[in-house]
N, C-alpha and C positions, 0 to 999 in steps of 0.2 A: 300301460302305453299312454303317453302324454301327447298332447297335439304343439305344433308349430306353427310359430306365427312369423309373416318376414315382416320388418321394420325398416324402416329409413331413417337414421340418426346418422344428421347431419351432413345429408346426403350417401354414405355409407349404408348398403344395405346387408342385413344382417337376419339369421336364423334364429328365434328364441325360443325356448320354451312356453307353454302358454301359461305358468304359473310367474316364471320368471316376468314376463311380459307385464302382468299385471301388477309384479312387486315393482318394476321401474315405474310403473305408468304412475302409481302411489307414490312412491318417492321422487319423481317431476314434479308433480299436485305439492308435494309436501313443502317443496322447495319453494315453490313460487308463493306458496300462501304464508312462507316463511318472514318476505320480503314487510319490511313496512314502508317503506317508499317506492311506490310503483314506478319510478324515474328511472330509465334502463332498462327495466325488468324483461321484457323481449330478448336484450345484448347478454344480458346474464344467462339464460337459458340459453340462447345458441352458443353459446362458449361451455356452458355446462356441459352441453350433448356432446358438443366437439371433444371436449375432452374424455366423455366417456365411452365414444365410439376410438377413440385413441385406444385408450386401454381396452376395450375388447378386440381391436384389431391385433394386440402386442400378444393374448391371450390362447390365440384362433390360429392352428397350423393351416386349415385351409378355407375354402370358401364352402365346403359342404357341413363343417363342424357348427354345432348346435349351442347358443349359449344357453348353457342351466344357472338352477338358484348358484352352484355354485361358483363361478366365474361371476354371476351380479353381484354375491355378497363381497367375492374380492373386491371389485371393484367400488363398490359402496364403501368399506373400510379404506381404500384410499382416497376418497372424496369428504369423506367424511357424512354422519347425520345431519338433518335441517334443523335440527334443533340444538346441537353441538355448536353450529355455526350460524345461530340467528343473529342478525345484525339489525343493528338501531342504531339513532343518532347520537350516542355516546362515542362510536367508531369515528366518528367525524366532527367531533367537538373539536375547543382550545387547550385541551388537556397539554402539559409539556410533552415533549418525548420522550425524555426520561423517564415518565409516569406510564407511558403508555405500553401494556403486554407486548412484545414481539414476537411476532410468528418464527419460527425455527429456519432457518436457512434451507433450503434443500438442491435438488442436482443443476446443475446450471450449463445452460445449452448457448454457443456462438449464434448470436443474430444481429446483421443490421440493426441497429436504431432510427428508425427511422424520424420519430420524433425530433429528438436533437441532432440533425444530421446539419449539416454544411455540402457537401458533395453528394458521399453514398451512405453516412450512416454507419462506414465499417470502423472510425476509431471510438464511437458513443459504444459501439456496442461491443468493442475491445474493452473498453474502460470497465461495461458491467461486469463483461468475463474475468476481467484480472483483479478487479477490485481498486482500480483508478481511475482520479478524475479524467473525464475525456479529455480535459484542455492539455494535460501532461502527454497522452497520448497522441495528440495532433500534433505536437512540439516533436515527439521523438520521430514522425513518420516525417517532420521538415528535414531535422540532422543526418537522419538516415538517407535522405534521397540525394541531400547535398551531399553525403560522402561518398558514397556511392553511383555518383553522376547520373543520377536518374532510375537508377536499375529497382528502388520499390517502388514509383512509378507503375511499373511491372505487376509488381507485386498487391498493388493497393487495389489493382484493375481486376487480379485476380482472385483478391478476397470479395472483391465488387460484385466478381459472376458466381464468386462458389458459394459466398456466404449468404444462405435465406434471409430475407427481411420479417421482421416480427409485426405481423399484420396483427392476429388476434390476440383477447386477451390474455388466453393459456401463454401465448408463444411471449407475451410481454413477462409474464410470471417465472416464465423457466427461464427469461434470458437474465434477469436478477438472480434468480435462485432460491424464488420464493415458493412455496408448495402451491400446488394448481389445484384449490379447494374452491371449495363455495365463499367462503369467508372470503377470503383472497380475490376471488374476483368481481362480487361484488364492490369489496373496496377500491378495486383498481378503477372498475367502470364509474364511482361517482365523483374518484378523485379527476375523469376527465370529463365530465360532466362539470365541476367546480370551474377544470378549469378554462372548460372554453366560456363558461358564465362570465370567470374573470376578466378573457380578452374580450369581449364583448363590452361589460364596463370600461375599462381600458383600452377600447380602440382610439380614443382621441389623442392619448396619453403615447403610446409606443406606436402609433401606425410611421411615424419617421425614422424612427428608432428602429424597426423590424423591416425595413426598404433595401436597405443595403445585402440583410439575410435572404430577402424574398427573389432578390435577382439572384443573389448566385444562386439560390436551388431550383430555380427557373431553368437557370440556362446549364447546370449541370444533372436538373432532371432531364433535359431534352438530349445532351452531349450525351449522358445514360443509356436511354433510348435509341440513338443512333449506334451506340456502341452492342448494347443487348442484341439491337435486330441483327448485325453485322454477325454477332458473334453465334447469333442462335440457329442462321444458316449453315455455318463452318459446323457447329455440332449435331446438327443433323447430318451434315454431309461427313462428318466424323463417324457418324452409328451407323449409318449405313456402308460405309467401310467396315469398320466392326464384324455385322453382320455378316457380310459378306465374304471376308477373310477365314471367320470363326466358323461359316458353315460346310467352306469350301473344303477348311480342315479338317473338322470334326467328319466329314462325310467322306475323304481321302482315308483318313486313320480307321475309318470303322470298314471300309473296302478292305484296306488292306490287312486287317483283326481278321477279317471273314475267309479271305482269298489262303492267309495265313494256317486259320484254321483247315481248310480243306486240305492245303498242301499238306500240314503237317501229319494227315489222315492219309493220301494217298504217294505222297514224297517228290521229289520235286529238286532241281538244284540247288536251289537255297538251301531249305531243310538238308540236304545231306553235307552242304557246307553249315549249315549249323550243327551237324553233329559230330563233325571233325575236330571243331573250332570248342566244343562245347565240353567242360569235362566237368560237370556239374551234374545234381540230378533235377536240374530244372527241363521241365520239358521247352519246347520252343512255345507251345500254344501260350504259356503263362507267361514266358517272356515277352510274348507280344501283346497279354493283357495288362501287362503292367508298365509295356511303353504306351500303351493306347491311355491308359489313365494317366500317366505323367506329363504327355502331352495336352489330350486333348481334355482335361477337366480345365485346366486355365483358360484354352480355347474357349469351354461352354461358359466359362464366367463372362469371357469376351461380348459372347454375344449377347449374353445376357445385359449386361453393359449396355449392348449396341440397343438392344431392346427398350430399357428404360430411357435411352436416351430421345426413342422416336416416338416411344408411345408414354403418355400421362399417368399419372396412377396404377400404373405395372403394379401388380400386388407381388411382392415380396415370397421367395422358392418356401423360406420358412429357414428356420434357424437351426432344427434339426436336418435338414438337406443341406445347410451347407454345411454345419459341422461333419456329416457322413461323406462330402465330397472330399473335405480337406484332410479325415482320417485318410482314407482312399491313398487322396495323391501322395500325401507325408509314407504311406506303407509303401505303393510302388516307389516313388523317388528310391525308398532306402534300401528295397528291394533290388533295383535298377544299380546301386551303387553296391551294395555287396556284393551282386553276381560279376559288377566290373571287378571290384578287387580279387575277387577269388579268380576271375580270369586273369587278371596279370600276374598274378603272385605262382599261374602256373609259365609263366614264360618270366621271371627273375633271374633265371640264373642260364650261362652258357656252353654248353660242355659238344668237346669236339671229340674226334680219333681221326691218327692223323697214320697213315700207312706209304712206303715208301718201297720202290719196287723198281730195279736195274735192267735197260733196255738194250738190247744188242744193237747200240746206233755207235756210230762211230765218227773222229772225225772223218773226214772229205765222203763220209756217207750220205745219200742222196733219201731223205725221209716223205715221203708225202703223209697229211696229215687232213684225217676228215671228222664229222659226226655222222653217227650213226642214228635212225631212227624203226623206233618199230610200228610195224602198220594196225598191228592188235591194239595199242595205242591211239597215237597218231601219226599222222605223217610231216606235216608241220616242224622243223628244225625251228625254234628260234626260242632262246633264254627270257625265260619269263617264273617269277620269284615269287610261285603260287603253286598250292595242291589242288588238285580235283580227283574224284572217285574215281576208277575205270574197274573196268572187270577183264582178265587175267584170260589166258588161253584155258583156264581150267572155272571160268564164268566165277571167282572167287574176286570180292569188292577187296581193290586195292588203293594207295594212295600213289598218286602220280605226279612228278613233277619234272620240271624244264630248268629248277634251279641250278645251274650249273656254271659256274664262271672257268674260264681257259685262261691259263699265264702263259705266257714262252718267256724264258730267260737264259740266254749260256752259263757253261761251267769251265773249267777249267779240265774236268776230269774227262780221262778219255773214253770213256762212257757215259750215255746218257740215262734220267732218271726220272720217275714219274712217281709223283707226291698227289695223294688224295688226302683232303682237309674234310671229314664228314661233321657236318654242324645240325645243333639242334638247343631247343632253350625246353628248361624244365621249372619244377616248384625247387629243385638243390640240383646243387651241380651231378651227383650221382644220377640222378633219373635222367636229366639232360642227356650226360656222357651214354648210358645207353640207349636211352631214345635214338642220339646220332650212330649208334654203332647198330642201330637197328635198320638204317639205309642199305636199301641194294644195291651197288653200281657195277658198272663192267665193263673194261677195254680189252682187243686184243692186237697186237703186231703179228700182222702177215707180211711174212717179207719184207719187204722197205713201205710197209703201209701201217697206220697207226690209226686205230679205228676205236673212237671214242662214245659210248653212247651220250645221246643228246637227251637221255632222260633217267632219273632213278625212280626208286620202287620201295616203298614200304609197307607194313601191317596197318590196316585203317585204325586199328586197338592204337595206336602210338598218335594217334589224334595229329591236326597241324599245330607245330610248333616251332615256324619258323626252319624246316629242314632248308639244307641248300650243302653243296659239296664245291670245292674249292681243286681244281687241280691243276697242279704247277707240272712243267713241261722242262728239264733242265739238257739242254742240247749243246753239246763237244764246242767247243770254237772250231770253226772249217767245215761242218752240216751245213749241209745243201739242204733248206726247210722247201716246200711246196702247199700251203693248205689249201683247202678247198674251200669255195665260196662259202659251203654254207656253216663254217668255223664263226662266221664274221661277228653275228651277236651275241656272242660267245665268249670272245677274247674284246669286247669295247670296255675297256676298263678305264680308267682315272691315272695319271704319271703316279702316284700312289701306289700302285701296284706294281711299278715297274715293267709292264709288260715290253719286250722288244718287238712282237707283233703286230705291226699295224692296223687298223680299218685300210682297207685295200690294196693292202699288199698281197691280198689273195690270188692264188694263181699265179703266183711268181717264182720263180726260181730265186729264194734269198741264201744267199752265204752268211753264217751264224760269227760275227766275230763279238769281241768282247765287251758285252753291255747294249751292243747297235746289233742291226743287218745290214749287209749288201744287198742291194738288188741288183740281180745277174742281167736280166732281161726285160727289166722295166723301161716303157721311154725313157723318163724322166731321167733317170742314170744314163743313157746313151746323148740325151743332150748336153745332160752336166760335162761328159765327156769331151763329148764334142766339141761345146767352148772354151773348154780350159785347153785344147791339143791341136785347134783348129782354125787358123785365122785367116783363108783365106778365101769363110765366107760369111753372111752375113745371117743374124737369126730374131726374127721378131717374135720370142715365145710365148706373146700376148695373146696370140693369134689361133682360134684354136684348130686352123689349118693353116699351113704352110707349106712352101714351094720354092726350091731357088733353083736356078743354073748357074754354073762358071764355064770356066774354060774350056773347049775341047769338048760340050756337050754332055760333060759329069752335071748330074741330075741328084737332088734329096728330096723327097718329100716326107714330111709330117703332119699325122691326121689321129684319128681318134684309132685306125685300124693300126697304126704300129708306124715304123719307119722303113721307108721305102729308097737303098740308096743303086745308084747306076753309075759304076767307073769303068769308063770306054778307052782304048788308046787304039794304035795301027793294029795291034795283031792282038790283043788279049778284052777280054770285055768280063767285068763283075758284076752281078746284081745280088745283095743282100737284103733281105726282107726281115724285120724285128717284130713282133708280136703275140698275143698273149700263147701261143701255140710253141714256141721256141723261138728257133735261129733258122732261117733257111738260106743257103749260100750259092748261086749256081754262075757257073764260070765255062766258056766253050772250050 
């Protein structure tokens, strides 16, 4: 059992071993005693430490994780030994460059330059990234803004907010691409040590010279500044959006995961429409655990986001949590996308049966025509182009539906005929064609009555898939039709379908001719009447009552209750009444 020690490198606190503890402590001492110019020597060890609390931060899934000898030696061999890397002043001599060893290239990170900056620093430290002179890159962001009328402008502002400035020495090293060693930052720290010796020498020489540079980083550190605070508002009041949206969601999708599960345990209307609907052997629970992950992991990145954005130093979920996040979402998505295909691929194709059946109607026969409903059901008449469960007079789960559309159309023949169109969609047209032939429907004719049900009936085994029944109506030219109100959403079809039917020709006595109807006893037909036969009165049919007298005390009125007409003379008097009821005629 080893003991633990905590450490503070570089403000970063950390769990170490207590052998390990004492091998860093040696190799700090070794470092420093490595130095032969004590000039920096302070800058170089806080950039040492930084750098090495870097990489044990990169090392360490959490904050309870322990570092041992073996995470030190890791990182030791990328730092390299004090003795590997002693430096003296042959590293800082007149040697050519040519002559001189060169350190290996290594990974190279976008940072401001702030050193050679003009504005923000973002094309000096373009130039390190790409490997050109900054002056080429300041040229191409002029061209670009001219041709583009301003639009990198935009762009420059927002390399300005995203891209970090390279404050310390590590972060000067990796925006080159130089390895982040001991050697390496020693030399960095005395090359700025030389050279602010030089400007010092040199201030008589360039302080006129460096005037024109000094104002504008003056005044576009301060335009910087106004611009950052402006902007650092807007992004906190961004992550608190964030947050807010992302928890609102995540805590909606886990309700509804939970509320899901219970149902899918005790059942529920949903669930029993997901099992209609569902011809897979997925259950519902797992469908809903794989919408909850498709959703709501992006959500938790959200706010995750939202988080880092409000709070400093957020430590990091860990690289194995997010990769285990994005495995997740990647399975449900494809998860989510497979069960879709396999559901559509079972409704591809559409198979009907189509039956056709001779009614003892006749012309100048007088037909009334209704729907029918059942109370073990519903009661409810009205066309709606959905299944739901019910349970049967014998308490056996069936599927129930209102999809039923109505046509009227005349015929020519002197009998009339009634056409059921049973529809249903499957994975091939065979399965489809009996699926639809698997619908129950039923009408019958009593008498001059035509009694349609307003619902069919199938096996729940036959799942929903799009059932629905089409029945056309073919009536004699010279039928007397009659439907009853509640036909109405029933027959609302589209001129598409040709229906001769109308929305409110209900309750009418209509005469069936070719293609059209009369209507016997509609107002509407009694005024059309009326004005083409009748000029000797006048009619404002704007009106949605009206009233006139003429001569001799003849009287008409019309109102919403029908027409109401009174012809008087010396010895005979007529009143005829019109409305939804018939014709009533009375005469003394």
């Amino acid at each position: 059992m080893n003991k633990t020690v905590n450490i503070n490198l570089a403000g970063t606190f950390f769990h170490i071993d207590e052998d390990a503890f004492g091998k860093l402590n040696r190799y700090l001492n070794a470092i420093k005693n490595s130095f032969t110019n004590p000039q920096g020597q302070d800058e170089i060890i806080r950039d040492i430490e930084a750098r090495i609390a870097e990489l044990f931060s990169e090392k360490l899934d959490n904050n309870k994780q322990v570092i041992t000898m073996k995470e030190l030696d890791e990182v030791i061999s990328i730092m390299g030994q004090p003795e590997d890397y002693a430096v003296d002043e042959e590293l800082f001599d007149d040697t050519p460059e040519g002559e001189k060893q060169q350190n290996p290239k290594g990974y190279k990170k976008l940072f401001r330059d702030i050193d050679n900056k003009y504005i923000g620093g973002v094309s000096s430290g373009l130039g390190h990234y790409l490997g050109m002179d900054a002056i080429w890159v300041r040229l191409l962001w002029i061209l670009l803004t001219i041709f583009t009328s301003g639009t990198f402008i935009l762009i420059y502002i927002i390399f300005w907010i995203l891209v970090p400035e390279a404050k310390t020495v590590a972060e000067k090293l990796t925006m080159t691409g130089e390895p982040v060693n001991i050697s390496n930052i020693e030399r960095k720290i005395k090359e700025n040590y030389d050279e602010i010796t030089d400007r010092i020498k040199n201030a008589d020489y360039d302080k006129y010279g460096k005037r024109i540079k000094s104002g504008s980083e003056n005044f576009f550190d301060t335009l910087g500044k106004i611009i950052m605070a402006l902007l650092t508002v807007f992004v906190k009041f961004l992550g608190v959006i964030l947050i807010l949206i992302s928890a609102l969601t995540l805590i909606g999708l886990f309700i509804g995961l939970f509320i899901t599960g219970i149902s899918g345990i005790f059942g529920t209307w949903y669930t029993d429409f997901f099992n209609i609907v569902n011809d897979t052997v997925i259950p519902i629970w797992l469908v809903s655990i794989m919408f909850f992950f498709a959703i709501g992991i992006p959500f938790f990145f959200l706010f995750i986001l939202g988080l880092k954005i409000l709070v400093n130093n957020l430590k990091s979920i860990g690289k194995i949590t997010k990769l285990s996040l994005l495995g997740i979402w990647i399975l449900s998505i494809l998860g989510l996308i497979l069960f879709g295909i396999f559901q559509a691929s079972e409704q591809a194709y559409e198979g009907n049966v189509i039956k056709s059946e001779k009614l003892e109607i006749k012309a100048q026969d007088t037909i009334y025509l209704s729907m029918v409903s059942n109370e073990i059901f519903d009661r409810e008449m009205k066309r709606g182009f959905n299944l739901s469960v019910k349970l049967d007079e014998n308490d056996k789960e069936v599927l129930y539906s209102n999809g039923i559309r109505l046509i009227v159309k005349s015929t020519k023949d002197s009998i009339a005929t009634i056409t059921t169109n049973k529809k249903a969609k499957g994975s091939n047209y065979l399965t489809a064609k009996n699926r639809a032939n698997a619908i129950d429907y039923n009408y019958v004719l009593e008498g001059n009555t035509l009694k349609l049900d307003a619902y069919f009936l199938t096996e729940i085994e036959e799942k929903y898939r799009g059932q629905e029944i089409e029945i056309t109506l073919y009536l004699p030219i010279g039928t007397i039709l009659n439907a009853d109100s509640n036909t109405q959403s029933f027959h609302r079809n589209s001129n598409w379908y040709q229906d001769i039917l109308e929305n409110g020709d209900e309750e009418y006595f209509l005469e069936i001719q070719d293609g059209k109807t009369l209507c016997l006893n509609c107002p509407e037909g009694i005024k059309k009447q009326e004005e083409e036969n009748d000029d000797n009165f006048r009619v404002d049919w704007e009106d949605e009552n009206w009233q006139d007298t003429w001569k001799d005390g003849n009287k008409i009125k019309i109102d919403k209750e029908g027409i109401d007409i009174q012809i008087l003379d010396e010895v005979d008097s007529v009143n005829v009444k019109l409305n939804r009821k018939g014709i009533n005629v009375k005469t003394n």
